[in-house]
C-alpha positions as CSV (number, residue, x, y, z in Angstrom):
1,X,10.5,-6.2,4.5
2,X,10.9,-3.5,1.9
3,X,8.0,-3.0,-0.3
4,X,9.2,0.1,-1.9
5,X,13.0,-0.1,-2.9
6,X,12.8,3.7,-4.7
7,X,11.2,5.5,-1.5
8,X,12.5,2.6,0.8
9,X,8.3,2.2,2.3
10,X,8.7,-1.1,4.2
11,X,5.1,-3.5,5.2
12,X,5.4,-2.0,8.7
13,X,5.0,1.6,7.2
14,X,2.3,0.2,5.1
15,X,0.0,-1.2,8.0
16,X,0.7,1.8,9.9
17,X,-1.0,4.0,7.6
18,X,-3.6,1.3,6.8
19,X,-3.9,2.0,10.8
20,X,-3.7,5.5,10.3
21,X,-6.7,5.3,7.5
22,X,-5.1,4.7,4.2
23,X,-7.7,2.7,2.0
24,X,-6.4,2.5,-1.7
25,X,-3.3,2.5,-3.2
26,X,-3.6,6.2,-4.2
27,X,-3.5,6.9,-0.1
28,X,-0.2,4.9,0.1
29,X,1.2,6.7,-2.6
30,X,0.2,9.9,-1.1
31,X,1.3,9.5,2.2
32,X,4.4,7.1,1.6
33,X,4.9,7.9,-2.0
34,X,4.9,4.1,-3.2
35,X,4.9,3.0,-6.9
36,X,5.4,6.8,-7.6
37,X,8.8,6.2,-9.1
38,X,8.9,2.7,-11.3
39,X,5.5,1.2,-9.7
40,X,7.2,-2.6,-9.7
41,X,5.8,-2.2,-5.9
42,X,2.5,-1.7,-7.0
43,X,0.8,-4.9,-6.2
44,X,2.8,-6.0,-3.4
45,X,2.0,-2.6,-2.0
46,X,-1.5,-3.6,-2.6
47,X,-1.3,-7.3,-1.0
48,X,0.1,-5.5,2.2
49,X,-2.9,-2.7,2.8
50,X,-5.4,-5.4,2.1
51,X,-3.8,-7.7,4.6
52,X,-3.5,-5.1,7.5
53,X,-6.7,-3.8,6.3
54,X,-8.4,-7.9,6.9
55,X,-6.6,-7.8,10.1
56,X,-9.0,-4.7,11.3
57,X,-12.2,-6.3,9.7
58,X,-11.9,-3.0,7.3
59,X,-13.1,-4.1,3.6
60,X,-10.7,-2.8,0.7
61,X,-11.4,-1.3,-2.6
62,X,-9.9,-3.3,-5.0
63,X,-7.0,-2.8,-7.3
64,X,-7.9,-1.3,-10.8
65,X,-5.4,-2.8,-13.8
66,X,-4.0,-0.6,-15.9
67,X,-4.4,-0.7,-19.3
C-alpha cells in the first residue's frame, strides 16, 4: 500500500530499508524522502518501520510530536 502519496514510498519500500538499517523516521525520509513534502504520511510511515522493525526483534526510537 502506499504510505507516501507525494514521493509514492509504499510499506514494502519501508521494511526494505528498515531491512536495510533505517531506524527513525529521519532515515526514511533520507533514504525514501517520506513526509518531506506535506508530512500527512508521517505517522503511518512511523507505524510501518516500527512494525518491520518488531518483526527483526530491533527496538525503535520513538516518534517525537511536534509542537
Amino acid at each position: 500500500m502506499y504510505v507516501c502519496v507525494c514521493k509514492a514510498v509504499t510499506d514494502t519500500q519501508i521494511r526494505e530499508a528498515a531491512q536495510g538499517g533505517a531506524r527513525t523516521l529521519k532515515d526514511l525520509r533520507r533514504d525514501l524522502g517520506v513526509t518531506r513534502d506535506c508530512g500527512r504520511c508521517a505517522s503511518c510511515a512511523h507505524e510501518c518501520l516500527r512494525e518491520a522493525q518488531g518483526q527483526m526483534g530491533k527496538p525503535v526510537k520513538a516518534l517525537r510530536k511536534a509542537a
